[in-house]
N, C-alpha and C positions, 0 to 999 in steps of 0.2 A: 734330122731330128724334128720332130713336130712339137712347137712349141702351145703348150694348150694357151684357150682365150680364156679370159676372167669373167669371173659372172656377170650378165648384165646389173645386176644392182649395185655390183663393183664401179660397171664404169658409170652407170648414174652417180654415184656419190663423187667418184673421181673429178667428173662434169663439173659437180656443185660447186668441190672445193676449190676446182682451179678457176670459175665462176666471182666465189667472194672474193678470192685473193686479186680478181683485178678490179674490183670494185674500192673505192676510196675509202679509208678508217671513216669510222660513224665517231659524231662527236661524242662525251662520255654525258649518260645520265644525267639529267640534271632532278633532283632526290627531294628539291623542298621546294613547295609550290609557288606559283607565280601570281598575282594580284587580281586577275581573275580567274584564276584555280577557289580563291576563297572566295566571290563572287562580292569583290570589292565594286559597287555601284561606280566605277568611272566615267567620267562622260565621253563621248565622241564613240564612232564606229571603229574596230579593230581591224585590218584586214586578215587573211586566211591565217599567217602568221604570228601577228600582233609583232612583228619584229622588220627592223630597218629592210630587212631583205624581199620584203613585200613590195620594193621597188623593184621592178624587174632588172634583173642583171647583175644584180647587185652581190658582191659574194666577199663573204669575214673567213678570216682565219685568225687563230690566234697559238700562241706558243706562251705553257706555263709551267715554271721553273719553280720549282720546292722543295728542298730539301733541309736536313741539317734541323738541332735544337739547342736548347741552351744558350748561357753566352757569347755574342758577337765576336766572331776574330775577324778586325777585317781584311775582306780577298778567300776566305771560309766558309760562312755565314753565321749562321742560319739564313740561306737564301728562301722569298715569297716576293717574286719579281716575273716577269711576261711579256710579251708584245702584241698586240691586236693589230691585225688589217683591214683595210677596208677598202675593195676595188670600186671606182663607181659601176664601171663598165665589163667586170670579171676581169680576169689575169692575163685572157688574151686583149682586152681592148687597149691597146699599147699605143694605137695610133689616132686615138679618139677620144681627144679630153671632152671635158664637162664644162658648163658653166658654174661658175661658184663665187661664192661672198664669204665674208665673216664678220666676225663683232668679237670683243673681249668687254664684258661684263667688270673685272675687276685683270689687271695686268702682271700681275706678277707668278709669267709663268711663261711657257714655252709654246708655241707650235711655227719653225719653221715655214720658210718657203712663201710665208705671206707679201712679201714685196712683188714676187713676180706674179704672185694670182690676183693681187689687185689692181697689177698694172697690164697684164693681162687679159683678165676675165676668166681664166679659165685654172681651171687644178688637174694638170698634167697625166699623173699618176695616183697612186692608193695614198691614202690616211693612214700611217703607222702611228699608234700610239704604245709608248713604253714607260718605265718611270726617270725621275727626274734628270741623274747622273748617267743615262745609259743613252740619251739622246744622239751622242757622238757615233758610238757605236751604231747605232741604226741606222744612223743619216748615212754615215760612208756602205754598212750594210746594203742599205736600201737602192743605194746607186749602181755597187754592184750588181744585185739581182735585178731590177730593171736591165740593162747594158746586158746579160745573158740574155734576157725575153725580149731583145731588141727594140725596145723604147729610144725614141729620137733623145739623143745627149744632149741636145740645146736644149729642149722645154725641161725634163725632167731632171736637168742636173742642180737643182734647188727644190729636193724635194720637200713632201709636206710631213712633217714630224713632232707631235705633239706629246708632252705626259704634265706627268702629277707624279707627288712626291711618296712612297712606302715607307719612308726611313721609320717608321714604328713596328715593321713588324719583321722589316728586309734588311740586311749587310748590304745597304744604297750604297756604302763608300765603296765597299766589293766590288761594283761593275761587273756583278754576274751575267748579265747577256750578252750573248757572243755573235759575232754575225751566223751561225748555221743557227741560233735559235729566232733570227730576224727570219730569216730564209725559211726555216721549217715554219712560221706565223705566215709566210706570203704563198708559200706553197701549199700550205693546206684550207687555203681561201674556198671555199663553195657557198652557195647561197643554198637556202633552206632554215630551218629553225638554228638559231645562234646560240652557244653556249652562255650562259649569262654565269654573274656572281665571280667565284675564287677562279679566273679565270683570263689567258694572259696577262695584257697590259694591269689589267684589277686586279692580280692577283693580292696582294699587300694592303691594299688601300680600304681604307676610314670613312663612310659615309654618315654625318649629324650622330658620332660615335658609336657607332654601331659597325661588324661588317661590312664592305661594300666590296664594288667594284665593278666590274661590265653588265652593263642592263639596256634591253631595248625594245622599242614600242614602234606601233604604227596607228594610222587613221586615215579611213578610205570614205572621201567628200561621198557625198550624194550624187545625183547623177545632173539634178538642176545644177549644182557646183562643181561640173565639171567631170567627176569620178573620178578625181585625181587621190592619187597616194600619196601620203609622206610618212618617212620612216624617219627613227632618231634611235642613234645608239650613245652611250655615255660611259664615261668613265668614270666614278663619284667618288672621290676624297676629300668631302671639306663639310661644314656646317654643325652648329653648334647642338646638342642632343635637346634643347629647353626648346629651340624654335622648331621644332620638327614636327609637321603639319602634314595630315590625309584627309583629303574633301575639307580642309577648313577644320579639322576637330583636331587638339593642342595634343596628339599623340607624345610628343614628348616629354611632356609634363606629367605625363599618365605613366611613363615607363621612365623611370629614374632609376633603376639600377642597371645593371649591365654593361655601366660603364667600364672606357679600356682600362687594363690592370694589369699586374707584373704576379708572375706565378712563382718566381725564385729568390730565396732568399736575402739574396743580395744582385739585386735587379740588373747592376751592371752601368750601362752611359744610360738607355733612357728611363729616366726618372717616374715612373708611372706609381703610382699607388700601390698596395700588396693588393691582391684579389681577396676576399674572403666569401662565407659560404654564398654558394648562387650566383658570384658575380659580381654582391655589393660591394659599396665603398668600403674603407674602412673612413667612421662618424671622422670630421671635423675638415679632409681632405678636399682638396679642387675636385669638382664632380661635372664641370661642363665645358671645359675649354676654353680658347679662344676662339674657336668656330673657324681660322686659317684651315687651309686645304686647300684641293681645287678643284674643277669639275672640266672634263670637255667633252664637247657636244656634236656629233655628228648629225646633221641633218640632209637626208635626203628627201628627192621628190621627182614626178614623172612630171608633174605641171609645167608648162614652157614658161620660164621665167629667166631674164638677164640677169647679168651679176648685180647691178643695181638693187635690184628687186629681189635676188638673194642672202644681199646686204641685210634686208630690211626683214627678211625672213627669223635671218641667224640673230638678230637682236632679239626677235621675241620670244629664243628657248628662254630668256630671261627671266621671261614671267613664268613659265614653269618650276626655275629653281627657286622663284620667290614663293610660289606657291608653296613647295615643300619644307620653305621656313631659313632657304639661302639670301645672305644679303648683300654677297660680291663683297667679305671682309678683307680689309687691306693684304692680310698676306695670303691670299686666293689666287689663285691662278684660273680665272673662268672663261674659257676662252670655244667660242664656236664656229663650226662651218658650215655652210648652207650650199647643196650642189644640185645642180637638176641633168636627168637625164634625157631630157627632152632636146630635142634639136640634133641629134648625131650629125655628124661629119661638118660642124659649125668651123671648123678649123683649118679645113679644106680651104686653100690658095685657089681659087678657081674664077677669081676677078671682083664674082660681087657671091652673096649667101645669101639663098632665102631662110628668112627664120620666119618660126611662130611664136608668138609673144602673149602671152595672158596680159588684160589689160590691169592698169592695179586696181581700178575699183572692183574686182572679182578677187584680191586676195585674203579678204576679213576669214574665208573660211579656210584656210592657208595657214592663217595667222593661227586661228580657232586652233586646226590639227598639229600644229607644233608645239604650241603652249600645253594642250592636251599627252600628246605623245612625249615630251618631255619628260614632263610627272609622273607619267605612269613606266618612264624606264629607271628613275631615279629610284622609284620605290621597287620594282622588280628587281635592281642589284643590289639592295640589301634583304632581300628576300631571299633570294638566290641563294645567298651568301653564307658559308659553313660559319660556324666559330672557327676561329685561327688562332694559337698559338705559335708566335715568331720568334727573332733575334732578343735575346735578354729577357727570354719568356714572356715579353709585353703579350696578352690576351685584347683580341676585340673579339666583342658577342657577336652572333646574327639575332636580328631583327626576330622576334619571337611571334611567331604567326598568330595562334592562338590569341594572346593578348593584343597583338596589333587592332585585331576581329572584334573582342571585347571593347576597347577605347573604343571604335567606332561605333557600334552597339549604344553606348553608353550616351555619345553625343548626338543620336538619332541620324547617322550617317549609313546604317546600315540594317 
């Protein structure tokens, strides 16, 4: 029996689709512009990306969990919770840490694993960041999926595991992330443009009251300066909406409504204000906070730099969150890490290690791109960032572009 052939345009398309299907999911749209989408004058050079991944090798994933409305049950939701990764080395670099540092700005918050990277020098494995209560879970997660991809157990069995708090918009006492949605954040790591805003670990999270959550920047030195990269990704949930600062102009001052608000009548445990038209307050109500939150900071860089000197890196995203109008308030959690991808195989037992080392008086412009790149991720994840409504119908705004553009305007910033 002769079996007839199919047309050739048949088997073209057949090509195509079995083609996509081995090709990785593309991240989702990202639908509201980014900081220079609006051709906000920021200083410093961007590299191709404008995003942490502009360091080569360097590859994010993230997993984001939303579901449910209404009043909190908890262990139910309203779930608005995620995990974000960050390899320095990609997913296969399992046997080739980084050099690395950090700083904490204000302490009251979390990121694991910091005893052995500073008594080490080095950060073993990927940056997972989640929110507050889910930290257990990721950490034992996280060990797991390393220990599959064959990561040495001695360095990485204290891994690095950072967040920040959602309880305003999340069922935080629910412990809705599960170790396969840590694994599906580590497994779908690739480098290329990073999803910013309502997006894993930020899915939930409050940035100077407004929406926030995942945002990230770069800055590519000169070539007398080396032509070095530095990238920064962040997570933003903390700072008060009065100090909230773009190029130096009191943008928060300028936008006082849209503060967060409760859409149901009977709002539930958190106590938010009712929303009324457009977002305003209702007259007489708390309208600013106490600016508590907390912020963490990914910094990366190709520049050959020791841990020392990554130390002194990660302290000065500092000045970027002060820039934006952050002031490391008591219940903050600000906490940063600074890693360079420079030096491969520094870890290597092989008697002695040549390294190359940037001398420090060559780091001002180092300094420059991080303070720079900071700012300009902080305000990309509330740009980014949808309106959310959450658990107990608490409402936070996004960051309104339009008028962001105006206050600028206004104060001859733009």
């Amino acid at each position: 029996m002769r079996i007839p052939r199919p047309p050739a345009r048949r088997l073209i398309w057949l090509a195509a689709v079995l083609a996509m299907a081995a090709l990785p999911a593309l991240a989702p749209a990202q639908t509201r512009p980014r900081a220079r989408d609006l051709g906000i004058p920021l200083p410093g050079t961007p590299g191709p990306l404008d995003a942490i991944t502009d360091v080569a090798g360097i590859e994010v994933g993230h997993a984001t969990l939303i579901s449910g409305s209404g009043k909190r049950v908890r262990g139910k939701g309203p779930v608005r919770t995620g995990v974000t990764a960050v390899f320095p080395r990609g997913k296969t670099g399992s046997s080739d840490p980084v050099f690395a540092g950090r700083f904490a700005l204000n302490g009251n918050g979390e990121m694991t694993g910091e005893h052995w990277m500073a008594e080490s020098g080095f950060l073993w494995g990927p940056v997972v960041i989640t929110n507050t209560m889910s930290i257990g879970v990721t950490y034992a997660a996280s060990v797991a999926w390393m220990l599959r991809h064959g990561y040495d157990p001695f360095n990485f069995s204290t891994p690095v595991i950072a967040e920040t708090w959602d309880g305003t918009l999340n069922d935080i006492e629910g412990m809705h992330v599960k170790p396969e949605d840590v694994d599906r954040a580590m497994d779908s790591a690739v480098g290329g443009r990073v999803p910013e805003g309502d997006v894993g670990g930020g899915t939930g999270m409050i940035c100077h009251r407004f929406k926030g959550g995942i945002g990230t920047a770069s800055r590519k030195l000169s070539a007398e300066a080396g032509g070095y990269t530095v990238g920064v990704l962040v997570q933003c949930n903390y700072g008060k909406r009065s100090r909230l600062q773009v190029l130096g102009a009191p943008v928060g001052r300028e936008l006082t409504d849209l503060l967060p608000c409760n859409t149901l009548a009977d709002p539930g445990e958190e106590r938010l204000p009712k929303c009324a038209t457009a977002g305003a307050m209702v007259p007489g109500t708390p309208s600013d906070g106490t600016g508590g939150g907390s912020i963490i900071i990914i910094i990366a860089t190709d520049a050959p730099l020791m841990p020392h000197q990554l130390d002194r890196l990660a302290r000065r995203a500092a000045l970027g969150v002060g820039r934006m109008g952050g002031l490391g308030e008591d219940s903050s959690g600000d906490i940063f890490l600074a890693f360079s991808t420079a030096n491969p195989g520094a870890a290597v037992d092989t008697g002695t290690v040549k390294l190359t080392i940037l001398p420090n008086d060559r780091m001002n412009p180092l300094f420059e791109a991080t303070v720079d790149a900071t700012e300009e991720s902080i305000l990309n994840a509330m740009l980014a960032a949808e309106t959310m409504t959450g658990a107990d119908g608490n409402r936070a705004y996004s960051l309104p572009a339009d008028r962001l553009v105006a206050a600028l305007r206004k104060y001859g910033r733009m």
